[in-house]
N, C-alpha and C positions, 0 to 999 in steps of 0.2 A: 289562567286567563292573562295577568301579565306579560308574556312572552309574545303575546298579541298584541300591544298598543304599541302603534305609533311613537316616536321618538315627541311627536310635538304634542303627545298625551301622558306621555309614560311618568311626569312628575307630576301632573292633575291627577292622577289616575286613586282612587277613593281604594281607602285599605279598610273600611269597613264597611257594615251593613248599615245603611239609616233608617228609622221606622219612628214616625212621631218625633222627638224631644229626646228621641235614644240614636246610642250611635255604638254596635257593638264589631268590638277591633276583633279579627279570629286568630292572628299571628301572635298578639300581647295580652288574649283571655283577657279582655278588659272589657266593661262595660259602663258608657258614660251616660247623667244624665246631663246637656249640655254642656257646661265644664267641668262634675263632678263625676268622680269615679267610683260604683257603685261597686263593693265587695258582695262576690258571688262565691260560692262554694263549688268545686271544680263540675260535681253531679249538674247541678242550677246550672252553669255554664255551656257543658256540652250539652244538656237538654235545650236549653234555650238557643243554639246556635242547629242546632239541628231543628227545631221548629220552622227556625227565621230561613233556612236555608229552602224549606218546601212551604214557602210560605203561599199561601193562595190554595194548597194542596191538602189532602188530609194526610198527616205524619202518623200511620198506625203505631197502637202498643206495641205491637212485635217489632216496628220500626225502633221507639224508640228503645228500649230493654234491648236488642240486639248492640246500639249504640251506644247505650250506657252502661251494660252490665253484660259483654259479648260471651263471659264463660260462669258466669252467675246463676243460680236461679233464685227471682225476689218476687215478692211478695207484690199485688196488684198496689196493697198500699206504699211501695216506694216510691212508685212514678204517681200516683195520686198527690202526694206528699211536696212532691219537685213541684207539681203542676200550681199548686194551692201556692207555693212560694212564691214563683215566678210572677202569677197575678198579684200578691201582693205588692210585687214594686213596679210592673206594667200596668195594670189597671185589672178591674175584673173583666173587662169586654175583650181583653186583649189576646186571649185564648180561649177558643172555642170548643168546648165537649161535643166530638163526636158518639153518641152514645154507642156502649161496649166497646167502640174499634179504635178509638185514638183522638189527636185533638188536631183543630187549623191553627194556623195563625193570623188575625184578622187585622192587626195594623200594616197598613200599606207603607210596602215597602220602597224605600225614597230612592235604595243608592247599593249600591253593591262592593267588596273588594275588588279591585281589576279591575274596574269602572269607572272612566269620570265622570264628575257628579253634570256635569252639562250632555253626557252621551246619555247617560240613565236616563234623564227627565225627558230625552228626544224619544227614546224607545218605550217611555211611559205612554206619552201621548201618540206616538204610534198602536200600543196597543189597545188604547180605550178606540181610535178612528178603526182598527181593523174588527171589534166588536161589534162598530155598527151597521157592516156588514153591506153598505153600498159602493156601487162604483165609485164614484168622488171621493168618498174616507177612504175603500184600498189605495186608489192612484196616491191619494196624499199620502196615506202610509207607509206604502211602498217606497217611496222617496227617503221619507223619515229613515227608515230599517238600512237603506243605502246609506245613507250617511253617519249609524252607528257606527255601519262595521268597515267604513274608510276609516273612520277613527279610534276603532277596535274589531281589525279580525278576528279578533279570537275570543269574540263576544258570544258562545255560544247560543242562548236564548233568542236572541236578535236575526239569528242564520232559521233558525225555525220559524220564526213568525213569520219569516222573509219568505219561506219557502210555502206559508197559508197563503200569505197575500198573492203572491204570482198566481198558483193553482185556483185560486178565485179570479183575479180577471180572468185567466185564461178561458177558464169555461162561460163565466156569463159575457165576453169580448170577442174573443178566438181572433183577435185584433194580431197580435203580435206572435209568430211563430216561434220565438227565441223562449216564450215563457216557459209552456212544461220543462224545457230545458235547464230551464235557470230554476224550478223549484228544485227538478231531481237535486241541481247541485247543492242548493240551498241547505236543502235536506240532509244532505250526502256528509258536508262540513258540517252541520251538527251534529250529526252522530257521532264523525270523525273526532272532533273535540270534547263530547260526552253522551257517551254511550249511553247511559242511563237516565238521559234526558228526558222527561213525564210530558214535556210539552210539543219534543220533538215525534213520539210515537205518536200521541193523538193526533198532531196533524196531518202525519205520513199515513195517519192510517184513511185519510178521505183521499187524497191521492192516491191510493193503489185500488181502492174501491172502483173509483169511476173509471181508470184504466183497466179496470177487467180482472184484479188481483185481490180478491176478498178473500181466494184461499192462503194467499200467503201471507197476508193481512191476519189473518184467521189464528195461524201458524205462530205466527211472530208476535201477537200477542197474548195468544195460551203460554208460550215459552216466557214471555215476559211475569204473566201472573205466578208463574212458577218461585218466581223470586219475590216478586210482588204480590202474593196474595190476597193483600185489604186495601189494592190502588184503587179507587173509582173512577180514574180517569179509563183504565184500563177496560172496565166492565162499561162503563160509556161506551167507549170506540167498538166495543163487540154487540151493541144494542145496534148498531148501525149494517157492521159486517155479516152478522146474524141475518139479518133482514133482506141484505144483498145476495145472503145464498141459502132463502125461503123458507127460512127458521125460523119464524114468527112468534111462537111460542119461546126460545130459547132467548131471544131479542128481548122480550117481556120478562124476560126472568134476570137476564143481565141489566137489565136497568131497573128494577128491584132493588137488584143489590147494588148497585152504583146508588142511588138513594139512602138505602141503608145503609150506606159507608160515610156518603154526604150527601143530608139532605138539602143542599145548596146546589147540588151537580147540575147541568144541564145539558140534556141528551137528545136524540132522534127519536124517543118513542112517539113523540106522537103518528110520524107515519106509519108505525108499524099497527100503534089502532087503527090507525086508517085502512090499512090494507087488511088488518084484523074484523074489518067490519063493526069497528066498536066506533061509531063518527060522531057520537055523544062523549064521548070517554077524548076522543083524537078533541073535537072542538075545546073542552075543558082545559086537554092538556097544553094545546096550543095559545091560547091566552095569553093575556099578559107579554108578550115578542110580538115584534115586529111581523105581524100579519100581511099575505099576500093573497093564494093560493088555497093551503090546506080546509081550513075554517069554511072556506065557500064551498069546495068538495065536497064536504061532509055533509053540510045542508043541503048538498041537490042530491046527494044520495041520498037523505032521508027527505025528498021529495017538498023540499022548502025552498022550491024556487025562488019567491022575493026576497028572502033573505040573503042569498045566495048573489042575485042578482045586484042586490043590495048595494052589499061586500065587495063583490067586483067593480064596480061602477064606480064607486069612490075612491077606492088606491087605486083604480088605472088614471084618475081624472088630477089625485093630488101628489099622487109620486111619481117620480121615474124611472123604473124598472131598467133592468137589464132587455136585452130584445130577445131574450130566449125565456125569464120570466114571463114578462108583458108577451108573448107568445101562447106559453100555458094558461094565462088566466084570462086571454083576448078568447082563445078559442075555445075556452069556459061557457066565458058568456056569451058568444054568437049561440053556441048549444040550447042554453037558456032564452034565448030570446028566436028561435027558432030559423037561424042563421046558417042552417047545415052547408050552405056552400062558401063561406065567409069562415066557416071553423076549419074544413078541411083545406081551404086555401092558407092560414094562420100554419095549421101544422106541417104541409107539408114543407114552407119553406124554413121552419124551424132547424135548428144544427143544433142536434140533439147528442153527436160524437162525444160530447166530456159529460153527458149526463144520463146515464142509461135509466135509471130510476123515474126519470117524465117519459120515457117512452110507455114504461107501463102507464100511467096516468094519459097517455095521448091513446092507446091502446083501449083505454076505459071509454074515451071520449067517438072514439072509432065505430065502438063497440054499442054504444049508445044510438047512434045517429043511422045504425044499420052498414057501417063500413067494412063489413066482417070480415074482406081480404087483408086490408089496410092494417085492422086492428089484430090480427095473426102473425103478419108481418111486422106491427111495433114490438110484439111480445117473443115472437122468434128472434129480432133487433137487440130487443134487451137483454136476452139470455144470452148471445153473442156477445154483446158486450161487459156483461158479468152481475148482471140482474137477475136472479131466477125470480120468476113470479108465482109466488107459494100456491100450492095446489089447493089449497082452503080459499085461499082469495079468486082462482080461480071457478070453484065449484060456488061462494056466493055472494060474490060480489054483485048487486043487483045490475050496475052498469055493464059487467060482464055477462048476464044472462043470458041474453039472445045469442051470443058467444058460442054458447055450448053445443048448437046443431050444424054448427060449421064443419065443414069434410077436413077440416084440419086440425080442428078443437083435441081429438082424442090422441093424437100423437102429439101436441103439446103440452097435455095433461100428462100422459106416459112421462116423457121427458123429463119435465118438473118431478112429477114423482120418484127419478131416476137419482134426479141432481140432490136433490131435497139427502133424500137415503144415504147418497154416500158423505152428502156435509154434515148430516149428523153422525156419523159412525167418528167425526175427528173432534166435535165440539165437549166441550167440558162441560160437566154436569155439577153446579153451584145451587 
């Protein structure tokens, strides 16, 4: 990371990690609490910088024991043992038991080596704005992530998040052509700088989704679990991929076990209830987030129009939507409020190109209203685009019903059936 700063950074530039009232140096195995310098036992040392290092992430057993003990074999109770230390002089909150699979590290992290302490805290609040996941907070974000890495290219972290933020305006904007460009690249230099980057795969893995690449999306993170067995960021990003190439049930099984690796993780399954037909299960699990869309779906498919109505009527009156959101869920409620020429007018002028996944959902809505050429054509769109629409969601999706007597219906079912087949013949069985 050093080799990366800037000349008018390079003697600011933070030689350790800060978390709380600690500050642990990695070059001088030192660990201070404010001015004092805290003796650690070499084991205590390299467990604890190896936490601090995937901090926000889960660090499996096998991670750490590979790291501590690489030609050893010990006993569960040595890194128990490390573990019970460390909290003794961090605090007990300070690490967190993942049960059977390993531990997080839960004090937020202030500051980095290679880093100065004024670039870190810009890319901090970069990334709580890009969490909140609206246009305003990217644009601002986006700026922030610019002006890390002027003052540290070789900010690795910083080139990934940089590379979320674009691939989100890009799709809810379609404002600026230069964007997917600049995420590839984004992308591209963090790998370039660290290959084994957890943050960089997860987010490369929704950009090659919506560009029509879930199988190599697919590929690239089975190979990665390879090495990474107990990542859950890993089994996240396949609860998504999975579902893009009409795995449904496998989707539901990888985010299982992303759960049971960390029960903190946060994933796409709720659309996969949704398309699972489970809209009780999808409503539950979408809760608690930033609600739009999904939550209304579900209650008009289980035929609770006022609620549904509701729901929509409020977030479109007190938020401001992207115009290809506020699209989907405009053309919601004309359906609900029995709008049928006011819905198919919302969708067709919708730009749906960076989002294959609301084609199926505009396909539903098609498919409701009696659009039945339209809605073959969202769902023929989407599988173009890299969507297969699962053949269970197909056969009982109740808004797909009427669906099924169309002169086109049965060779889109073939199809799906087709795709379905051969993407499980590659998916891994966990």
């Amino acid at each position: 990371m050093k080799q990366g700063l800037s000349k008018k950074n390079q003697s600011a530039a933070e030689t350790a990690y800060r978390f709380g009232e600690f500050a642990l140096y990695p070059d001088d195995r030192l660990l201070k609490r404010g001015r004092d310098s805290i003796a650690l036992q070499p084991k205590l040392f390299d467990a604890l910088l190896c936490l601090v290092n995937g901090a926000e992430h889960m660090v499996s057993k096998q991670e750490l024991r590979k790291a501590l003990w690489p030609d050893v074999h010990v006993s569960e109770r040595n890194l128990t043992n490390l573990i019970v230390g460390l909290r003794k002089i961090l605090g007990r909150d300070a690490i967190r038991t993942v049960s059977k699979h390993g531990y997080r590290f839960e004090l937020p992290v202030s500051g980095q080596p290679g880093v100065a302490q004024e670039t870190y805290e810009k890319f901090t609040r970069a990334r709580e704005l890009t969490m909140q996941r609206s246009l305003e907070s990217m644009l601002l974000a986006r700026d922030l992530y610019w002006t890390c890495l002027a003052e540290n290219p070789g900010f690795a972290p910083a080139w990934a998040w940089l590379g979320r933020c674009c691939w989100f305006l890009d799709k809810f904007t379609h404002s600026n052509s230069v964007l997917p460009e600049l995420a590839e690249a984004a992308f591209e230099r963090a790998f370039r700088l660290d290959p084994d980057l957890a943050t960089a795969h997860q987010f490369y893995t929704l950009l090659q989704v919506d560009l029509g690449c879930a199988d190599q999306a697919m590929r690239r993170l089975l190979e990665r679990l390879d090495r990474h067995p107990e990542e859950p960021e890993c089994f996240a990003s396949l609860v998504q991929v999975y579902r893009f190439r009409g795995l449904l049930h496998e989707s539901l099984a990888a985010h299982a076990r992303a759960v049971e690796l960390d029960p903190a993780i946060a994933t796409s399954v709720a659309h996969t209830f949704f398309l699972a037909g489970q809209y009780r299960t999808a409503i539950e699990t979408y809760s608690g987030r930033t609600g739009y869309y999904l939550d209304a779906a579900s209650w008009a498919a289980l035929n609770d129009r006022k609620q549904a109505i509701g729901l929509l009527r409020e977030r479109l009156r007190k938020t401001s939507f992207s115009k290809l959101i506020a699209s989907l869920m405009g053309s919601l409620l004309a359906i609900l409020e029995n709008k049928v020429d006011q819905a198919k007018s919302i969708m067709q002028e919708a730009d749906t190109s960076r989002e294959p996944e609301i084609m199926v959902y505009f396909a539903r809505h098609y498919s409701h209203i009696k659009a039945f050429d339209a809605a073959i054509e969202a769902l023929e769109k989407a599988a173009k685009s890299g969507f297969i629409c699962a053949p269970e969601t197909l056969q009982s999706d109740p808004w797909l019903r009427p669906l099924r007597k169309h002169r086109g219906f049965a060779a889109l079912m073939h199809n799906a059936e087709t795709w379905v087949r051969r993407a499980r013949e590659h998916c891994a069985p966990y």
